[in-house]
N, C-alpha and C positions, 0 to 999 in steps of 0.2 A: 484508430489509436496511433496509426503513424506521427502526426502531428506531434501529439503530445511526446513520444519517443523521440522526435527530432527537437525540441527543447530540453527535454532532461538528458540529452545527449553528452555533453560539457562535464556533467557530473556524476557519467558512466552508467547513468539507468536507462537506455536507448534498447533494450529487450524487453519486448510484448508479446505477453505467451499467455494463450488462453487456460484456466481448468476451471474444473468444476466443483474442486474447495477449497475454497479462501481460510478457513479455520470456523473451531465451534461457536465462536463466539459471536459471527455474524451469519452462519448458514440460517436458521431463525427467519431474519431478513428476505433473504434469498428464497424462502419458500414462499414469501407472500409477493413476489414479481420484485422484490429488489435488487437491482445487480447488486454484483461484487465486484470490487476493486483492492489487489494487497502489494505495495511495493516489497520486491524480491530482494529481498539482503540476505547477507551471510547469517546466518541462524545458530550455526554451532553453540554456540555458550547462551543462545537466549534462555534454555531451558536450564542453566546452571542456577538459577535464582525464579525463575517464574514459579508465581504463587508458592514463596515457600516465604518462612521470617525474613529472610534476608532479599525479598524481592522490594529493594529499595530505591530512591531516585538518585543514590550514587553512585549505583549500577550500573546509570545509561551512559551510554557511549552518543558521548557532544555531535560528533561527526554523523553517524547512524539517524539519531533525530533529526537534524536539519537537513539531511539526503531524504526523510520520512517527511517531514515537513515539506521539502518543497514539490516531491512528488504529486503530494498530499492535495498542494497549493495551483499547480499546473493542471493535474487533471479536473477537479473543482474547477479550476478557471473553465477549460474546453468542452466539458459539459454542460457547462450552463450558458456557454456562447454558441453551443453549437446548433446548428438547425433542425436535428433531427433528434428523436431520446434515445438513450443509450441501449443495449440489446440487452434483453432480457431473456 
């Protein structure tokens, strides 16, 4: 994963830290031999709206999505270029 940490570096996501729960909503996945992958952003106020009426899309924070997105977009890219599968 260094790789992909040395690209998202520019836009401050260059920390690669293993655990073993990404959240509920993909562990599921994870039982049937699917990695996980969750980019680490500041989280505080996520759950000020998550799943509640007010969990809307003018919520999102612009900046947050396209750091989400392009993490998103790099690792996608390096796993499926890469030569070996990912660890399971």
């Amino acid at each position: 994963m260094r790789p992909v940490a040395q690209v998202l570096a520019p836009i401050g996501a260059s920390t690669v830290t293993y655990t073993r729960d990404v959240g509920t909503d993909v562990n599921p996945l994870n039982k049937k031999g699917v990695p996980e992958f969750s980019p680490a952003q500041d989280s505080r106020f996520y759950f000020n709206y998550y799943h509640t009426a007010a969990d809307t899309f003018d919520k999102v924070d612009a900046r947050e999505l396209n750091e989400n997105a392009a993490v998103t977009a790099v690792l996608a890219y390096a796993l499926a270029d890469s030569g070996e599968a990912a660890p399971r």
